[in-house]
C-alpha positions as CSV (number, residue, x, y, z in Angstrom):
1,X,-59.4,5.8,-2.1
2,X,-56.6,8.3,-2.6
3,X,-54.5,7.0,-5.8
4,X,-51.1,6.1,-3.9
5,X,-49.1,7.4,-7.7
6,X,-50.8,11.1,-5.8
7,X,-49.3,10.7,-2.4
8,X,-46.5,12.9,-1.5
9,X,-46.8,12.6,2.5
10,X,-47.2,9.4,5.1
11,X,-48.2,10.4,8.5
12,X,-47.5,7.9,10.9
13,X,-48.8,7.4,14.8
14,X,-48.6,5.3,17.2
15,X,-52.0,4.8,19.8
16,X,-51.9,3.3,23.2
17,X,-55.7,3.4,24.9
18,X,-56.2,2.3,29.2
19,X,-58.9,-0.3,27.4
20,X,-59.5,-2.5,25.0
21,X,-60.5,-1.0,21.7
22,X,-60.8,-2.1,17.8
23,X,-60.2,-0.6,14.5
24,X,-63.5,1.2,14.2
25,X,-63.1,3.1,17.4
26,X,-59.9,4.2,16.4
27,X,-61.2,5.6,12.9
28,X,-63.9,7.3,14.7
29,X,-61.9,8.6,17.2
30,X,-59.8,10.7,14.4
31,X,-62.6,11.9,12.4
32,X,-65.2,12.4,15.5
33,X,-62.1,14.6,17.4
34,X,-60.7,16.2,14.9
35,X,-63.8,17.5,13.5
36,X,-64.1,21.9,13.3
37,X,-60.8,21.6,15.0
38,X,-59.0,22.8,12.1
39,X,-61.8,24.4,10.2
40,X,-63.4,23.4,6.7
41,X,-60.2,23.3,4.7
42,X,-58.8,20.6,6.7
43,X,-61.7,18.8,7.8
44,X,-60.7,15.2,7.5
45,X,-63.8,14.1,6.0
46,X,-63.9,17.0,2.7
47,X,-59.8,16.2,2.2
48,X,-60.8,12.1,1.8
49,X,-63.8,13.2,-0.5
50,X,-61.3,15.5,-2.5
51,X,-58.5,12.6,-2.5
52,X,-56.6,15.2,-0.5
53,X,-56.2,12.3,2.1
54,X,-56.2,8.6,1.4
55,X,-57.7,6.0,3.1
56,X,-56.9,5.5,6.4
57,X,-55.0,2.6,7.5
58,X,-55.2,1.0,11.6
59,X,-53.8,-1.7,13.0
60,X,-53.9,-2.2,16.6
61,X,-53.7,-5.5,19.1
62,X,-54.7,-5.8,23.2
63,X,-52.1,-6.9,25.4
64,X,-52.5,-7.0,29.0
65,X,-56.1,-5.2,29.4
66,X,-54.5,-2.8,27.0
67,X,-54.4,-1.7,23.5
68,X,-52.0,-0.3,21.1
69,X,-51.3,-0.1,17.5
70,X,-50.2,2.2,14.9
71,X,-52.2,4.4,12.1
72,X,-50.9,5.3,8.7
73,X,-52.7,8.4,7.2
74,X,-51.2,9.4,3.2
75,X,-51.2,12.9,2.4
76,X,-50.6,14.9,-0.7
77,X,-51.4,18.0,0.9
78,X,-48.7,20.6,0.9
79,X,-45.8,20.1,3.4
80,X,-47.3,22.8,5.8
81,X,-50.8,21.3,5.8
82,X,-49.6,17.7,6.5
83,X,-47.8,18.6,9.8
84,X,-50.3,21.0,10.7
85,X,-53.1,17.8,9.9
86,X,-50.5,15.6,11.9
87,X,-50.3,17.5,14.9
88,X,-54.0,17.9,15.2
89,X,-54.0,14.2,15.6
90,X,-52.1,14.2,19.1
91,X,-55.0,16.0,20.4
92,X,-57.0,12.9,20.4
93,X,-56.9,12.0,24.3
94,X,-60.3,9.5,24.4
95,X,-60.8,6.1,22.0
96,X,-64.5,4.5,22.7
97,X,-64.7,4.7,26.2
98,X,-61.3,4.8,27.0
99,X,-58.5,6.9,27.8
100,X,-56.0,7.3,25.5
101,X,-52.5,8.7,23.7
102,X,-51.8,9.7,19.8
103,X,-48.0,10.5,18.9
104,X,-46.8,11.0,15.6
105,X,-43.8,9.1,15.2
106,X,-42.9,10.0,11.7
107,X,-44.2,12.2,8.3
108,X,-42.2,10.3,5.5
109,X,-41.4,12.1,2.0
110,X,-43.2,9.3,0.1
111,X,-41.4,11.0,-3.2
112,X,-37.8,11.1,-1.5
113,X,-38.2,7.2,-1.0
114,X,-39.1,6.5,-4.3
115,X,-36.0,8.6,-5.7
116,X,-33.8,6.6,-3.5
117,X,-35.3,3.5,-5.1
118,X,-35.1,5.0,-8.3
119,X,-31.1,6.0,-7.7
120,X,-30.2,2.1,-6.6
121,X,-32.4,0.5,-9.2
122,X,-30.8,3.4,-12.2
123,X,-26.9,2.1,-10.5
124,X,-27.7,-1.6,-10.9
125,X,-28.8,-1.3,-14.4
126,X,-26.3,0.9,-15.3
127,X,-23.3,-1.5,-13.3
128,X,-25.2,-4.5,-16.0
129,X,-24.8,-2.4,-19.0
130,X,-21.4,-2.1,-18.6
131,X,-20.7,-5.1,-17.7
132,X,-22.1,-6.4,-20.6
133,X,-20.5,-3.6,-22.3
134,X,-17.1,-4.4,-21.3
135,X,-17.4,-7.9,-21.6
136,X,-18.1,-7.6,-25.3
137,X,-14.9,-5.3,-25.8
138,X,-13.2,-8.0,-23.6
139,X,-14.7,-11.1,-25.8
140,X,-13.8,-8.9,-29.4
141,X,-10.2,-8.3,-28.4
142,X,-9.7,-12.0,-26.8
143,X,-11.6,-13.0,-30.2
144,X,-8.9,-10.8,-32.1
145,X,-5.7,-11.7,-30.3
146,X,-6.8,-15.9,-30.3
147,X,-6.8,-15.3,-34.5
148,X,-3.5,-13.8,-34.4
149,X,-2.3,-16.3,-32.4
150,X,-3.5,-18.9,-34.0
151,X,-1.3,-17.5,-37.3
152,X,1.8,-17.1,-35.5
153,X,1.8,-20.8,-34.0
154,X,4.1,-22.7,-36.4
155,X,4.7,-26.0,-36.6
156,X,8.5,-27.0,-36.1
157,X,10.9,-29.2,-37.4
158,X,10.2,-33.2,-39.1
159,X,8.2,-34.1,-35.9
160,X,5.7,-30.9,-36.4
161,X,6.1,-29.8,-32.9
162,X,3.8,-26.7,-32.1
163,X,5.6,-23.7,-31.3
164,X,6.3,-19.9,-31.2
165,X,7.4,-18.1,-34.2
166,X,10.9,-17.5,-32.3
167,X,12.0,-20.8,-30.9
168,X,14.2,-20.9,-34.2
169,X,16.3,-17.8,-33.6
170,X,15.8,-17.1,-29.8
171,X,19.0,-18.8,-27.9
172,X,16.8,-19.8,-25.2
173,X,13.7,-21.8,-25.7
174,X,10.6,-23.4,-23.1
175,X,9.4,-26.6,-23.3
176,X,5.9,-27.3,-22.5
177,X,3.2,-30.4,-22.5
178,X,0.9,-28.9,-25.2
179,X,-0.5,-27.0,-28.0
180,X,-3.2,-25.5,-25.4
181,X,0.3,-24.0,-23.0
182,X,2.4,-22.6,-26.3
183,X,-1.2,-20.9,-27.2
184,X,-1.6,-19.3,-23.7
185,X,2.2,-18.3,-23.9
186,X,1.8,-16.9,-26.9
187,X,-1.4,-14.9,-25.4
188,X,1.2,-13.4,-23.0
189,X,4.0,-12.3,-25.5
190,X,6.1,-15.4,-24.6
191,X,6.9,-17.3,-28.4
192,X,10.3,-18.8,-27.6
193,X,7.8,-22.1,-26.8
194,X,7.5,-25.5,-28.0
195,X,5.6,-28.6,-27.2
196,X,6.0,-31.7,-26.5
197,X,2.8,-33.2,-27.1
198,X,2.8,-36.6,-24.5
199,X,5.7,-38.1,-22.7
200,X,7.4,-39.4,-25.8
201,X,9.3,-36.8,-26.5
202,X,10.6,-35.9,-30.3
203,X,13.9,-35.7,-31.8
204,X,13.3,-32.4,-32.8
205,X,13.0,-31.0,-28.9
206,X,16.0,-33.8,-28.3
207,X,18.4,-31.8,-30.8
208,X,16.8,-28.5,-30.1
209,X,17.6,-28.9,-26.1
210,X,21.5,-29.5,-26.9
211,X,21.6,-26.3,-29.2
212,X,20.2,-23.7,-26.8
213,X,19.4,-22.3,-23.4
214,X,16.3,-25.2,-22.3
215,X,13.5,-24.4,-19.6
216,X,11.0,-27.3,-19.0
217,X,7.7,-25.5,-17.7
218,X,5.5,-28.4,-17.0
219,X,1.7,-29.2,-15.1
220,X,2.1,-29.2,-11.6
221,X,-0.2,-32.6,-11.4
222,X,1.3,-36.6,-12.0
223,X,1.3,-35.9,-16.0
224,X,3.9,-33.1,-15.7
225,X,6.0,-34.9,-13.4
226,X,6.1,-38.5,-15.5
227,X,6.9,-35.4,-18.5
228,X,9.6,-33.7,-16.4
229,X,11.5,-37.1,-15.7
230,X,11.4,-38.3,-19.4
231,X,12.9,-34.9,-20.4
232,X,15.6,-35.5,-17.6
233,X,16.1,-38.8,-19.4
234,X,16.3,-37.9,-23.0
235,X,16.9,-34.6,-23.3
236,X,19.6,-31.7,-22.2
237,X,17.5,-29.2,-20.0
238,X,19.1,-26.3,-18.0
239,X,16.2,-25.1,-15.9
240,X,13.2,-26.4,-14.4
241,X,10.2,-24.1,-13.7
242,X,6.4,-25.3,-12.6
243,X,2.8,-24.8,-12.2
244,X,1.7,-24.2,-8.9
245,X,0.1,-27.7,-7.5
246,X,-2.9,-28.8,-9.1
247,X,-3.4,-26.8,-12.1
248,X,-1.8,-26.7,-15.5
249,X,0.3,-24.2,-17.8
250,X,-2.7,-23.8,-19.8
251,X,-4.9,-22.3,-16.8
252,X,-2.7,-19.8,-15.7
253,X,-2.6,-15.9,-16.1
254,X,0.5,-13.5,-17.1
255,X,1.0,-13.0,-13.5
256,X,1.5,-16.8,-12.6
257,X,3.3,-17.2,-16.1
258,X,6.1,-14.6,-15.1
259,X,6.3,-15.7,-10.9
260,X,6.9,-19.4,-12.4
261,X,9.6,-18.5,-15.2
262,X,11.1,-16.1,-12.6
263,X,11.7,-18.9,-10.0
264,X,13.3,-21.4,-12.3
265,X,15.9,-23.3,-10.5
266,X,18.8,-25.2,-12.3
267,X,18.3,-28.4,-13.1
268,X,21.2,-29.8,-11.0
269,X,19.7,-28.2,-7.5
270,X,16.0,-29.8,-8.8
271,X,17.5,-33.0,-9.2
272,X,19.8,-32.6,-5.6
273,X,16.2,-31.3,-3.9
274,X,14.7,-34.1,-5.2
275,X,17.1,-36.6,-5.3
276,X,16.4,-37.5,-8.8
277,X,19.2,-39.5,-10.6
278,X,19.8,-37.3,-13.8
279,X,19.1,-40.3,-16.6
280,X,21.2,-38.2,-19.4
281,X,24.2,-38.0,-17.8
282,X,23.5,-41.9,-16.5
283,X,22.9,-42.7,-20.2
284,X,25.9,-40.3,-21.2
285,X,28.6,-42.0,-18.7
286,X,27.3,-45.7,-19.9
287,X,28.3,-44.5,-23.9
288,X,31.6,-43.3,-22.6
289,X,32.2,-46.9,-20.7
290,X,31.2,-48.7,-24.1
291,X,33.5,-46.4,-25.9
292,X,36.6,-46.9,-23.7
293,X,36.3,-50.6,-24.2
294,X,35.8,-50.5,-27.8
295,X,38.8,-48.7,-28.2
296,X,40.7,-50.9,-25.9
297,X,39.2,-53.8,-27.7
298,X,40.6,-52.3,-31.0
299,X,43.8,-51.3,-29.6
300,X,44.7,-55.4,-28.5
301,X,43.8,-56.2,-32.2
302,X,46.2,-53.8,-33.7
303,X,49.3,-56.4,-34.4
304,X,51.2,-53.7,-35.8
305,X,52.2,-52.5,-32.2
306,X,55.5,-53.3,-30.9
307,X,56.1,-55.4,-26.9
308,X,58.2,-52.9,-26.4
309,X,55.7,-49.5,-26.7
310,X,53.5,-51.6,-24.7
311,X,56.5,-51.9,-21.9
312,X,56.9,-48.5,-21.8
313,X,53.3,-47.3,-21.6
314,X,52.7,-49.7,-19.0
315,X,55.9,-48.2,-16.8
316,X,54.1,-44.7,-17.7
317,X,51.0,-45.8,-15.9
318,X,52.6,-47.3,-12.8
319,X,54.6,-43.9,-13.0
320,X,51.4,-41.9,-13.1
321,X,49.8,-44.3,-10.6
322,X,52.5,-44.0,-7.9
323,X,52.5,-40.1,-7.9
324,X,48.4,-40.4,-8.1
325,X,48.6,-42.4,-4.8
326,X,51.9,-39.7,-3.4
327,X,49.6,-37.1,-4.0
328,X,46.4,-38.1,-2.2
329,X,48.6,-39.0,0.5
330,X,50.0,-35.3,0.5
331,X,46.5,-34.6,0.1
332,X,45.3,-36.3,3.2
333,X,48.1,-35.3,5.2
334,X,47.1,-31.8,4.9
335,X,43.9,-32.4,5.4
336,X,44.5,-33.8,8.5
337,X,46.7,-30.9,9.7
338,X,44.0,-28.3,8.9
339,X,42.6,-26.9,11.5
340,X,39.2,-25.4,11.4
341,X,38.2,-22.0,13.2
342,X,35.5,-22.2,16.6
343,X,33.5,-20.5,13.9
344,X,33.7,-23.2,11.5
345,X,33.3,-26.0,13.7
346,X,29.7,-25.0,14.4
347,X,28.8,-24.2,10.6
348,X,30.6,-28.1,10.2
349,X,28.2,-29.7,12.7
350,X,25.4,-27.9,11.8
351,X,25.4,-28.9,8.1
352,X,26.2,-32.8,9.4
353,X,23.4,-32.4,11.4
354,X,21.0,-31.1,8.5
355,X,22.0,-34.1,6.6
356,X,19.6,-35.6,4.4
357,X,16.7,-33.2,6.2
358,X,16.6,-30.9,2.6
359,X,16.4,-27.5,5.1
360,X,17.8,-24.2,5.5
361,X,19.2,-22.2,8.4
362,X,19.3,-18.4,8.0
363,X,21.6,-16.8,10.9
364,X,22.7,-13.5,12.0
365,X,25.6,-11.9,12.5
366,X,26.2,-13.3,16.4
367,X,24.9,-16.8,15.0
368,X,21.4,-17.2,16.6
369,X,19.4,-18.4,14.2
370,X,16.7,-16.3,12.4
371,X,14.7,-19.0,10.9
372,X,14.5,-22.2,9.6
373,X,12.9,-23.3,5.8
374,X,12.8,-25.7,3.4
375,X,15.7,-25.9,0.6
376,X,13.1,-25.3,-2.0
377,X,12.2,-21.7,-0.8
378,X,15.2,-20.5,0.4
379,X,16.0,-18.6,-2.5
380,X,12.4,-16.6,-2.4
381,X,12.6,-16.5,1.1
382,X,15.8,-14.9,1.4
383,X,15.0,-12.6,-1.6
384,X,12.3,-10.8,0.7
385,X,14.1,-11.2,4.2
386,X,13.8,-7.8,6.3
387,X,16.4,-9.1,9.2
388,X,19.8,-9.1,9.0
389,X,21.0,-12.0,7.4
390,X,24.4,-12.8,8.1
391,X,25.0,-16.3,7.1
392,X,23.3,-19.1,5.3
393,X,23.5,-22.9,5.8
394,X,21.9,-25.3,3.8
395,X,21.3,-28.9,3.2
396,X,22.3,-28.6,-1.1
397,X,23.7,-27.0,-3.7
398,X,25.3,-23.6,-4.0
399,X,24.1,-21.8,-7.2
400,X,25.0,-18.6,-9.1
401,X,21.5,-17.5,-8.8
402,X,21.9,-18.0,-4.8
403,X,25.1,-16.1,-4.7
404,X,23.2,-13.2,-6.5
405,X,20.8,-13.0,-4.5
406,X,22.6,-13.2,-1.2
407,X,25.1,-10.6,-2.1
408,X,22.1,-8.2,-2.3
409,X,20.9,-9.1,1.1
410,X,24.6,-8.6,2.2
411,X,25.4,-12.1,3.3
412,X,28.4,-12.8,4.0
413,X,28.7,-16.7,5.2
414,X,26.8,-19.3,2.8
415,X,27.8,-23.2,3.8
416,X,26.2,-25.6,1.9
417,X,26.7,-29.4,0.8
418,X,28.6,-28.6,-2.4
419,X,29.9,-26.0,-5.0
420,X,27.5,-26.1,-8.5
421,X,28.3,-24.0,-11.4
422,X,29.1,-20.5,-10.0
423,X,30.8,-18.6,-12.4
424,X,31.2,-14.8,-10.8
425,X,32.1,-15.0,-6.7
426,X,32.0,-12.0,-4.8
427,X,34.6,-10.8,-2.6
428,X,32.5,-10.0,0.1
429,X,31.0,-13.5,0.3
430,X,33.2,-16.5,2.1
431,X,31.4,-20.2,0.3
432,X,32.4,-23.0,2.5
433,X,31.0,-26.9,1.8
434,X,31.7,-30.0,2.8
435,X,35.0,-30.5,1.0
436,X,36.1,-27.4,3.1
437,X,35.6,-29.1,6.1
438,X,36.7,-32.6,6.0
């Protein structure tokens, strides 16, 4: 048997004989017909006693009163011998007693099939090594930026609160759940951070909160909302930015960091979306009530005050009073003697009839309505808006950060529920709310 590590060439043929025939017939058929044919250098039988041809394969079936099959001859002749031995073959017309066909369907390159194994078995083991390569660069710097962070976490104030190294001189800071979420901030170049570390939250981020610039960047599961409304409670926080749902500050990468950060919304439109009852300001207007009637309690126990300074303050508050109550009458009067454009009778009954619904209607410049979205993604929505936006009317609160953004889309209409804190108005922009229209 020709050693297969030899072969250079396969010849392969297909057989079909009027009969039915077996492997033997077929074997003798090729060296019985092709004997002398080619003379003594290619005489099929020296070549297989040389190892110049390898043992010859046959397989062949009957089907119908008929046979066919195929026959698989390896060669490590040269490349003109081989197709010279293969074509010899075709000449075989007769198989036992019957009549039959040879035709070479193919003369593979053994070699060229072994270099294309070799070239896809060299590329897999060359994509492993540097994978592994690369993951070990990636694990040594991970390894080396962890340590550093790891020295530049501090721990801040009486309570110990885990933090960045600048949430003491940066004049805006971001409160988060955990160690883990300052550590993967910190990863990211973010170290304005400090935790909170469960939902009783310190003194330290208390104080901290009324001194500067506060984000809350909380989970986006149950444990970051119960966190978010005990900040609303105790604490004075400016913006509110989240994880996307299900998964937690911890997990995410410097892309999902910056998207959240960047679509921070003010506290006041989170709590109007939501219709969350801010607790500090609740808590705040309930020391003011207990302050007023200390003071007035105090005030009745001065004895030092005169009847007659109390006389006169009291005429100074019915004074007051009266022109309080002329002046809302003016007031109302006006009112009732404004009359609002065809234009902004639609926008009016429009926003009544978004009431309570929490959505957004973006409109064009002849008022047909473009689309229609959810408060909560207006502002992203309108930020990558391709059709002319005109006008925008809303079920909440117009912000600064709104304003911004639709002066760069070139709106010029916005009607929403009420005015928040916008400090810079453009000229181009007309902000009508509900006060506007009643």
């Amino acid at each position: 048997m020709i050693d297969p590590g030899t072969t250079k060439y396969m010849i392969k043929a297909k057989i079909t004989a009027d009969g039915i025939v077996e492997k033997p017939d077929v074997i003798g058929a090729i060296f019985g017909q092709t004997e002398g044919l080619l003379g003594d250098e290619l005489d099929l039988r020296d070549l297989q006693k040389g190892a110049r041809i390898g043992r010859i394969e046959v397989e062949v079936r009957s089907e119908g009163g008929k046979s066919v099959g195929e026959v698989l001859i390896p060669s490590s002749l040269d490349q003109v011998d081989t197709a010279i031995l293969a074509a010899a073959l075709e000449t075989i017309d007769r198989i036992g007693p019957c009549k039959a066909t040879v035709r070479v369907t193919e003369v593979q390159d053994v070699r060229a099939s072994k270099r294309e194994k070799i070239l896809e078995r060299a590329k897999e083991l060359l994509a492993s090594m540097l994978a592994e390569s690369k993951e070990l660069g990636t694990s040594l710097a991970d390894a080396i930026r962890d340590s550093v962070q790891l020295e530049e976490i501090v721990s801040y104030g009486p309570d110990k609160c885990p933090a960045g190294p600048l949430v003491d001189t940066s004049s805006e800071i971001i409160i988060v759940e955990g160690r883990s979420d300052v550590l993967n901030l910190l990863r990211h170049g973010i170290k304005n951070t400090i935790a909170v570390e469960g939902t009783n939250i310190p003194k330290t981020i208390q104080k901290l909160s009324g001194e500067k610039t506060t984000t809350a960047f909380v989970d986006g599961d149950r444990g970051g909302t119960l966190i978010l409304k005990e900040l609303l409670q105790v604490a004075d926080v400016d913006f509110i930015a989240r994880a996307p749902p299900h998964t937690e500050v911890e997990e995410l990468t410097k892309k999902q960091i910056m998207k959240a950060l960047k679509n921070k919304i003010p506290v006041e439109q989170y709590l109007e979306m939501y219709g969350i009852e801010n607790g500090l300001k609740e808590k705040a207007k309930e020391e003011h009530r207990k302050e007023n009637t200390h003071r007035e309690s105090s005030r009745d126990s001065k004895k030092t005050e005169s009847r007659n300074v109390k006389k006169e303050e009291k005429e100074q508050k019915e004074s007051k009073k009266e022109e309080t109550k002329q002046k809302k009458q003016e007031e109302k009067r006006q009112k009732s003697d404004k009359k609002l454009s065809s234009q902004q009778e639609k926008f009016y009954e429009m926003l009544r009839d978004m009431a309570g619904k929490r959505i957004a209607r973006l409109l064009n410049s002849k008022g047909s309505v473009l689309s229609e979205i959810p408060v909560r993604e207006l502002a992203n929505v309108l930020s990558t808006e391709k059709k002319g936006v005109n006008t925008v009317v809303f079920d909440g609160v117009v912000t600064q950060r709104l304003v911004d953004i639709a002066n760069k889309k070139g709106v010029k209409i916005i009607v929403g529920t009420k005015m928040g804190d916008v400090a810079k108005l453009p000229n181009s922009i007309k902000v009508w709310t509900r006060k506007d229209f009643e």
